[in-house]
C-alpha positions in Angstrom: -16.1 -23.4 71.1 -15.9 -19.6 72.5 -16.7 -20.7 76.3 -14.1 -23.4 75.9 -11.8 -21.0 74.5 -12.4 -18.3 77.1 -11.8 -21.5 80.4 -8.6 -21.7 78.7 -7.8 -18.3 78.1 -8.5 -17.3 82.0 -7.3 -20.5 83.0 -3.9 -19.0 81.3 -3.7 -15.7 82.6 -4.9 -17.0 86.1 -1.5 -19.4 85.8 0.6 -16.3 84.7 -0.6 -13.9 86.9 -2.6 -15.1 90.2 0.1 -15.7 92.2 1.7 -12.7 92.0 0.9 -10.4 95.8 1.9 -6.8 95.7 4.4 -4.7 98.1 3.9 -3.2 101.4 5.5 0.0 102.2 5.4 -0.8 106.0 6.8 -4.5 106.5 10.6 -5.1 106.2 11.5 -8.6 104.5 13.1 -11.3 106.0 15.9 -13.2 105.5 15.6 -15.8 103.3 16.6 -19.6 104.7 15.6 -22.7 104.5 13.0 -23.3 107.0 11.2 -20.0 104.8 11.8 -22.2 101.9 10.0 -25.3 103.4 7.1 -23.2 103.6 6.8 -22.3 100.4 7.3 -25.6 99.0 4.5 -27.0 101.5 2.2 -23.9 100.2 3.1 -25.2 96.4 2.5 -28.6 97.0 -0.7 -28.4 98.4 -2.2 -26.0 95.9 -0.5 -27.1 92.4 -0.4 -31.1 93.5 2.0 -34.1 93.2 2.6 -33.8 89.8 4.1 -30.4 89.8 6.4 -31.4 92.8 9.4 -32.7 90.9 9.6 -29.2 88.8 9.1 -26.9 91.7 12.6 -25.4 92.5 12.9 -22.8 95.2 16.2 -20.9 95.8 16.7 -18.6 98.9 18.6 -15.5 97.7 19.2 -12.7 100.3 15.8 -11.5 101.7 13.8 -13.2 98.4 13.0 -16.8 97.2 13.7 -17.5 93.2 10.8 -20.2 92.5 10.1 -21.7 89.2 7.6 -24.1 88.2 6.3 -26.1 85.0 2.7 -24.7 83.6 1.7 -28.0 82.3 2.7 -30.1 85.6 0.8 -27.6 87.4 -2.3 -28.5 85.3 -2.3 -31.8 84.8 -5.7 -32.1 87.1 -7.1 -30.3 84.2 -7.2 -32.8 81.3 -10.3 -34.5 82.4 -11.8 -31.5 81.5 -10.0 -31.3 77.9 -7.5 -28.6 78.7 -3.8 -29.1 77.9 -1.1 -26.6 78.1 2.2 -26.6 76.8 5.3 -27.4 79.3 6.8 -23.4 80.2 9.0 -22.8 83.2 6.7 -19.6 85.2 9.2 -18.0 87.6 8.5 -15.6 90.4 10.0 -13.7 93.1 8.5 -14.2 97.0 9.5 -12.7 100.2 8.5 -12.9 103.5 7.4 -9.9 105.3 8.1 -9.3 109.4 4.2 -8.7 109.5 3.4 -12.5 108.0 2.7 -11.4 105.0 4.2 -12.8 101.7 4.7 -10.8 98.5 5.1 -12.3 95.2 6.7 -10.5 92.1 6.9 -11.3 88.4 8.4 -9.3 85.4 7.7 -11.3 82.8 5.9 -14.6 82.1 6.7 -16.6 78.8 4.3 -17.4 76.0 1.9 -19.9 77.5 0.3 -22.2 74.7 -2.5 -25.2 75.0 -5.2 -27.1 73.9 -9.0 -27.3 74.4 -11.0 -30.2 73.2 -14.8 -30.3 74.3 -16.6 -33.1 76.2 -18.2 -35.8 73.9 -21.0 -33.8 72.2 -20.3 -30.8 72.4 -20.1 -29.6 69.3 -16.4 -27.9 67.8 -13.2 -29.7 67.7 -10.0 -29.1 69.3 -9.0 -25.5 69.6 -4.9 -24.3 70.3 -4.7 -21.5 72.0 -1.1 -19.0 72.7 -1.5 -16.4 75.3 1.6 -13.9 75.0 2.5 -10.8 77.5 4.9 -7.9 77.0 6.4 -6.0 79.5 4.9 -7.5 82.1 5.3 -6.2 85.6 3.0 -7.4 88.6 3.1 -7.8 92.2 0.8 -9.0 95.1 0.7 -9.8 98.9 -0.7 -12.7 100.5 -1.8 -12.2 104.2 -2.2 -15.2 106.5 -4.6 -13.3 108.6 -7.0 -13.6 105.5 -6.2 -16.4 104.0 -6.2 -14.6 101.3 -4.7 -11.8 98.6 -4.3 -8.3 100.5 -3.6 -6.6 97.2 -2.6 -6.8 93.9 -1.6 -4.3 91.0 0.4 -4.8 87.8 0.1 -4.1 83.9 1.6 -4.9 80.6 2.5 -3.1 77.2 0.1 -6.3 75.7 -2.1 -8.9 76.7 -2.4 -11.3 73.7 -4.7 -14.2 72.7 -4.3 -16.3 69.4 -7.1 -19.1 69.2 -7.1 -21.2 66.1 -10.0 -24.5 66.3 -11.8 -26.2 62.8 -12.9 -23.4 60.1 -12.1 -20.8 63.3 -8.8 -18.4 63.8 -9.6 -15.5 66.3 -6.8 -13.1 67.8 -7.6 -10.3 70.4 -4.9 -7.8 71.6 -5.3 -5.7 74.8 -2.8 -2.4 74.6 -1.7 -0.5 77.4 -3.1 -2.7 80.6 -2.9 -2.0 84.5 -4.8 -3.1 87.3 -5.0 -2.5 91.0 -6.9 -4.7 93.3 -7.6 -4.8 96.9 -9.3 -7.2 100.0 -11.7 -6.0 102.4 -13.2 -7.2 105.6 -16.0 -7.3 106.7 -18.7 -8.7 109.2 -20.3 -11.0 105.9 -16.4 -12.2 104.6 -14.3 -10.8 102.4 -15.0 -8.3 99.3 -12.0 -8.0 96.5 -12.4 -6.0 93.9 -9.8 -5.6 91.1 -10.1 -2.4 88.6 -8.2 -3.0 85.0 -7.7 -0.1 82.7 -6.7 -1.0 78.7 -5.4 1.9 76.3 -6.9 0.3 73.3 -8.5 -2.9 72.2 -7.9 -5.0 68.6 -9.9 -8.3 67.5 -10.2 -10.4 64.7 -12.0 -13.9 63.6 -12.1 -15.6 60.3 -14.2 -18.3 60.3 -15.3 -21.0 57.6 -18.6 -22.1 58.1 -17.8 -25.4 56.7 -14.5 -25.4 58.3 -16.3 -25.5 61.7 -19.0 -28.1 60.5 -18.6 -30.2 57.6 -22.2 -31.0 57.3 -22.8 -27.3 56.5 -25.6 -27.3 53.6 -25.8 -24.3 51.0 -23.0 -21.8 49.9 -22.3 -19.9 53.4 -18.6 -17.6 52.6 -16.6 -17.5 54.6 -16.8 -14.7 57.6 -14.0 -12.2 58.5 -14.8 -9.8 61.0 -12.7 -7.1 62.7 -12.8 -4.7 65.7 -10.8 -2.0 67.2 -11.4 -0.2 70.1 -10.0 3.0 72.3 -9.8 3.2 76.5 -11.7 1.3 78.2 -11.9 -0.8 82.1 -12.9 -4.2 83.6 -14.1 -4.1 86.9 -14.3 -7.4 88.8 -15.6 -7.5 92.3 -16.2 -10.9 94.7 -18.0 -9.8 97.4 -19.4 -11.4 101.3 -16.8 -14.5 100.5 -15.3 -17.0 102.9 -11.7 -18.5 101.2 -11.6 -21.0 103.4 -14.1 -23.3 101.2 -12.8 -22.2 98.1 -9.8 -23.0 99.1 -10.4 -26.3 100.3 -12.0 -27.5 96.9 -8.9 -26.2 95.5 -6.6 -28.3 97.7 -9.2 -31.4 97.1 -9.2 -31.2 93.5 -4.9 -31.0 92.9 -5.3 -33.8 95.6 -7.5 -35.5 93.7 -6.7 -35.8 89.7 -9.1 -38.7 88.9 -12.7 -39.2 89.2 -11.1 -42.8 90.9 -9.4 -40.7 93.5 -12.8 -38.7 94.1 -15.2 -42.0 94.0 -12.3 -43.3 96.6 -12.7 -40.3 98.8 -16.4 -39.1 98.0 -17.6 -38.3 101.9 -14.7 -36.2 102.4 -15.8 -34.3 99.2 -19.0 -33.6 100.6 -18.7 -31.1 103.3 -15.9 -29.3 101.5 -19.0 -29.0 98.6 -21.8 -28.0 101.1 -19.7 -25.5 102.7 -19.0 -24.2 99.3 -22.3 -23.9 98.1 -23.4 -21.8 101.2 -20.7 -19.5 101.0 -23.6 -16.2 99.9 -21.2 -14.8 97.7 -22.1 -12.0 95.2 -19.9 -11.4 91.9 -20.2 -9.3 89.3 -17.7 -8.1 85.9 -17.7 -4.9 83.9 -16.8 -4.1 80.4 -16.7 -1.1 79.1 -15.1 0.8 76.2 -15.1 4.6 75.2 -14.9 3.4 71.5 -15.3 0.7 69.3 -15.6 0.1 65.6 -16.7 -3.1 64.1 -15.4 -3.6 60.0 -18.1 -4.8 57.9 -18.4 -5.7 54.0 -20.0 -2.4 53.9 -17.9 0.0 56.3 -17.5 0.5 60.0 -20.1 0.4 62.5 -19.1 2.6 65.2 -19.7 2.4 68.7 -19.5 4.5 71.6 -19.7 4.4 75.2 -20.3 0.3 75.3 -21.3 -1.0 78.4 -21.2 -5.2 79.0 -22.0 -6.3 82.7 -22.9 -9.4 83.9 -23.8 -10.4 88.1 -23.5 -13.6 90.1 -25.4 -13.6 93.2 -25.4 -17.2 95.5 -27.5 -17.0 98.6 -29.6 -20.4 98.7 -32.8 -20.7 96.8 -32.6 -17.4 96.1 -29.7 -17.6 93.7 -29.4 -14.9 91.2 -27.8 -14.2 88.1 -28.2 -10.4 86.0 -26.9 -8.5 82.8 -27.0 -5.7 81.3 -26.4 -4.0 78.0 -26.3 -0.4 76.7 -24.4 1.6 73.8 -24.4 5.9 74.2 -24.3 5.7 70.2 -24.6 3.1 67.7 -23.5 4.6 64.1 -24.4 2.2 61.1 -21.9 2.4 57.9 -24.4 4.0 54.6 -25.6 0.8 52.7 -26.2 -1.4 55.3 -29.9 -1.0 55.8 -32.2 1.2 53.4 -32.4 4.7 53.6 -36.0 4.1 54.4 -35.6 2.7 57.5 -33.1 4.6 59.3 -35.5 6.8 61.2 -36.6 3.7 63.3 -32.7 1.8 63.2 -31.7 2.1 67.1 -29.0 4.8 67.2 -28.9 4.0 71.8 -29.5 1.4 73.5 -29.6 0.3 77.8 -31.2 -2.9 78.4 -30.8 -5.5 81.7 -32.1 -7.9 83.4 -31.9 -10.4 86.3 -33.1 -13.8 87.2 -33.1 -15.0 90.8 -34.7 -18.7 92.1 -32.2 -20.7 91.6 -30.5 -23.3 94.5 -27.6 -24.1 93.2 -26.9 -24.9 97.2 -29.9 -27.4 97.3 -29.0 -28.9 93.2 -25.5 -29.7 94.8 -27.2 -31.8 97.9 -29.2 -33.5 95.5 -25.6 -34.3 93.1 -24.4 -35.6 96.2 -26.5 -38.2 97.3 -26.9 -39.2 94.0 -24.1 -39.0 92.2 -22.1 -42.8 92.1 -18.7 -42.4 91.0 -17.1 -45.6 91.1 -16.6 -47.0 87.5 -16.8 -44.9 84.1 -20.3 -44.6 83.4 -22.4 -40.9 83.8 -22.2 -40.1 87.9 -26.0 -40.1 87.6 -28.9 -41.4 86.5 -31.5 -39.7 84.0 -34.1 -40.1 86.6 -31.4 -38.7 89.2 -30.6 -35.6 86.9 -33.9 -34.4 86.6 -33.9 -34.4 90.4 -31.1 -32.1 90.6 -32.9 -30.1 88.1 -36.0 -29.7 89.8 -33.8 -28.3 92.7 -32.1 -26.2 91.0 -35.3 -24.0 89.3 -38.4 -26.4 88.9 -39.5 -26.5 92.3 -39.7 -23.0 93.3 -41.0 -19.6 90.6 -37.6 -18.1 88.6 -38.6 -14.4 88.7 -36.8 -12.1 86.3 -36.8 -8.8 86.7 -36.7 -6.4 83.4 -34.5 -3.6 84.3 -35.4 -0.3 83.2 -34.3 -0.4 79.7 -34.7 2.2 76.5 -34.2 1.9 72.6 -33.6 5.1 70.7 -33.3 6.4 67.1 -34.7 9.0 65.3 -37.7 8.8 65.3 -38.3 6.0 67.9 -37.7 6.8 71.5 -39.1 3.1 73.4 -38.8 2.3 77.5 -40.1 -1.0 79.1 -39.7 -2.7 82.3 -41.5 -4.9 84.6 -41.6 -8.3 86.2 -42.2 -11.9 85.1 -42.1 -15.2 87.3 -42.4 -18.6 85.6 -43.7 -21.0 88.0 -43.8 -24.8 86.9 -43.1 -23.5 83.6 -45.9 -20.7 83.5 -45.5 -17.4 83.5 -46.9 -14.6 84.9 -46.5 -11.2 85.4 -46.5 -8.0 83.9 -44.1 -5.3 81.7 -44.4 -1.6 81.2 -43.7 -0.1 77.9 -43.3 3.8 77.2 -43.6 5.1 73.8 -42.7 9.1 73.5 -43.0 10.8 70.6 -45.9 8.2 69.2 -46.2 10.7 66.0 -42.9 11.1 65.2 -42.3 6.8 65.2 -46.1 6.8 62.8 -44.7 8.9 60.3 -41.3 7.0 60.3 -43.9 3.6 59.4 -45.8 5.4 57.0 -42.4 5.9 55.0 -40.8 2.4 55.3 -42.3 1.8 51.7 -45.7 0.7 50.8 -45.5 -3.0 51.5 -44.2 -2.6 55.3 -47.1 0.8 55.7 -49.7 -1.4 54.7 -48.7 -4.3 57.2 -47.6 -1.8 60.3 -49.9 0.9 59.7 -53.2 -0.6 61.5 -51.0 -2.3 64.3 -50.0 1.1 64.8 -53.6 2.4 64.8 -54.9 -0.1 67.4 -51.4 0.1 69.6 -52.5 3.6 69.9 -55.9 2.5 70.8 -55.0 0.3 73.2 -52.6 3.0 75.0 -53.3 4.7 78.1 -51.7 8.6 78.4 -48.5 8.9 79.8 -46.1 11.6 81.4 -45.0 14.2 78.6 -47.4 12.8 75.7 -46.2 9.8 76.3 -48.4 6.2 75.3 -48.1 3.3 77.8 -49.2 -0.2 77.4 -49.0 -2.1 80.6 -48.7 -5.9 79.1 -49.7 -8.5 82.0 -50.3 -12.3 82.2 -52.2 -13.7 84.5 -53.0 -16.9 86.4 -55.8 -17.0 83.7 -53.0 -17.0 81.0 -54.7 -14.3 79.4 -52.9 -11.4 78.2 -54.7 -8.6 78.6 -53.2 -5.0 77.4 -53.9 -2.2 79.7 -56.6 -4.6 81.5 -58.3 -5.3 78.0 -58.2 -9.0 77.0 -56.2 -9.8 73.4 -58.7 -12.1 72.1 -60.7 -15.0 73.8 -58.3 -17.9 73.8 -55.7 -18.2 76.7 -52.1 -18.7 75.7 
């Protein structure tokens, strides 16, 4: 249920917060009237759609606008997808600028609540979800000359988010919030990045195994898990963007609540999709957190310096996506592994990757002359989805690069990195690793008890055999595969049979 939860969740804070612009020092507002009024409401219409018309209510006042409008009217084109919210007035504060620009201001935004249900098959049931906001203050400008937000900034005493589904009840509070965002030009579109800042960080799930599937064999207990961590920022960047396409799906999909309304008006969805497609944006997200400590049956595992990042890169068949992990310390509660093995327990960690060969740009021309959506049976067939498959990554190699990445403890000090491209479902390639201290990790082996020394030892004997030297004592192993699918470790051949 978590990605359903999370499309919810955003989809939330998106409704609360998106449309709220920040101030300019420089422009002078305008009098409010009703022709500025008419503006707004044709603005609203053709971004929230006809069913949140009737709730829409726009009052001039001075040199602002008062506007309110229902949540769940304004989401209605969402329940094909299984997403329901609750009805709640959202009220916000616009003026128009004498430079064009309009700014948008909110200080507050009431509990928003809702309902996620996933598609047939998808395993979970329906999930209710509450997002709640204190002192809540946020501001942003829209600029006609971009089509797009000039700049944003805000915050909030707490960000909250209650989740409760079948055997599942999850709650994560975010203390002390502010952000700051800004819109660039540029010769390749638009870049906005917005930078978040949280004082502190609390989370925790209960789940019943057989709560979330009945069928659940054995006696699995029940699972309650806790977190709480200090300071830490989201960065969020969309990079080399043209709104115009986004925001001409947008204005499709409110116009279009139905898949009877798209099958109606399918060519007209077409180019607004292909332009879409081969916008070559780049997008990217960054987590990270000074602190965190995780309660286990056994004590806290503490965490420092935790870094989550994950990379979207669309620029036709060479479509991209990339993560990457690390942890400056990684302290385990006594009791939770054996003694015996701490000397080879990671205590660091940095790993990433990314994956690029994707055409997500040539698996959307395929959807589209296939895709029949007149009636209520699936848009396409099975022969016509493995079509769009094979365009997305089966006709062309998926290469995935392997980041430079470490794992240290102890006594274990381990680097690797290299290069691997799967072509028709083959791979080949090749990946570095760096042992240092080879001695130091033996010795740790030798003392994991008798059992695991007698199984390790010799792989350690011939690892060592098969190593080359390295900078600083160092033992590499290069690792490659070959057309001959054959691995061979620092150009010797493991054994006789291919893989």
């Amino acid at each position: 249920m978590s990605r359903w939860n999370r499309m919810l969740a955003a989809g939330a804070l998106i409704a609360a917060t998106a449309l709220t612009p920040v101030a300019s020092a420089f422009a002078a507002d305008k009098p409010a009237d009703d022709a500025g009024a008419r503006v707004i409401a044709d603005f609203l219409s053709a971004y929230l759609g006809k069913a949140a018309l009737p709730t829409i209510k726009i009052t001039p006042s001075g040199s602002s606008y008062l506007v309110s409008v229902d949540l769940a009217a304004v989401t209605q084109t969402l329940k094909g997808a299984g997403i329901v919210y609750d009805p709640v007035t959202l009220q916000f504060k616009v003026a128009q600028q004498d430079d064009g620009g309009w700014r948008v201001e909110a200080d507050k935004v009431p509990p928003i609540s809702g309902a996620v249900t996933p598609p047939a098959g998808q395993p979970g049931g329906k999930a209710n979800v509450r997002v709640e906001t204190t002192n809540l203050t946020q501001s942003a400008l829209i600029d006609p000359k971009l089509g797009w937000l000039a700049w944003t900034r805000g915050g909030a005493d707490k960000v909250s988010l209650t989740e409760r589904g079948p055997g599942v009840e999850e709650f994560i509070e975010f203390g002390g919030l502010k952000f700051d965002g800004s819109t660039k030009t540029g010769a390749s579109g638009l870049t906005t990045t917005v930078n978040e800042t949280l004082n502190s960080l609390n989370f925790v799930m209960d789940a019943d195994p057989k709560g979330v599937d009945p069928a659940t064999g054995g006696p699995r207990k029940p699972v309650h898990v806790s977190a709480q961590g200090g300071a830490g920022a989201v960065d969020v960047s969309l990079a080399h963007f043209q709104p115009a396409a986004l925001l001409d799906a947008w204005r499709f999909a409110v116009a279009h609540p139905t898949r009877a309304d798209y099958a109606r008006d399918f060519e007209a969805l077409k180019p607004i999709l292909t332009a879409l497609t081969a916008d070559h944006l780049t997008a990217s997200e960054s987590l990270k957190l000074d602190k965190l400590d995780v309660m286990t049956e056994v004590g806290p595992v503490a965490i420092e310096g935790a870094t989550v990042a994950v990379g979207l890169v669309n620029n036709g068949a060479a479509t991209g996506v990339s993560q990457h992990f690390a942890a400056r310390s990684i302290k385990l509660p006594e009791g939770l592994a054996p003694a015996i093995y701490a000397p080879v327990i990671p205590t660091s960690f940095e790993i990433g990757f990314n994956a690029h060969g994707f055409d997500v740009e040539g698996a959307v021309q395929e959807w589209l002359a296939d895709a029949k959506l007149a009636g209520d049976g699936p848009p396409l067939s099975e022969a016509d989805r493995a079509k769009v498959s094979a365009k997305f990554a089966r006709s062309r190699p998926v290469v995935i690069d392997i980041q430079p990445s470490r794992i240290e403890g102890p006594s274990l000090d381990l680097a690797f990195q290299g290069q691997v491209t799967i072509d028709q479902s083959k791979p080949v390639g090749s990946i570095t690793i760096t042992l240092r201290n080879f001695d130091k990790t033996t010795k740790a082996v030798e003392g994991l008890g008798e059992n695991a020394a007698q199984k390790l030892t010799p792989v350690m004997v011939m690892a060592k055999g098969l190593s080359k030297p390295g900078p600083d004592g160092a033992l590499v192993w290069v690792c490659s595969l070959g057309a001959d699918h054959v691995m061979k470790v620092n150009g010797l051949p493991l054994g006789k049979a291919p893989f």
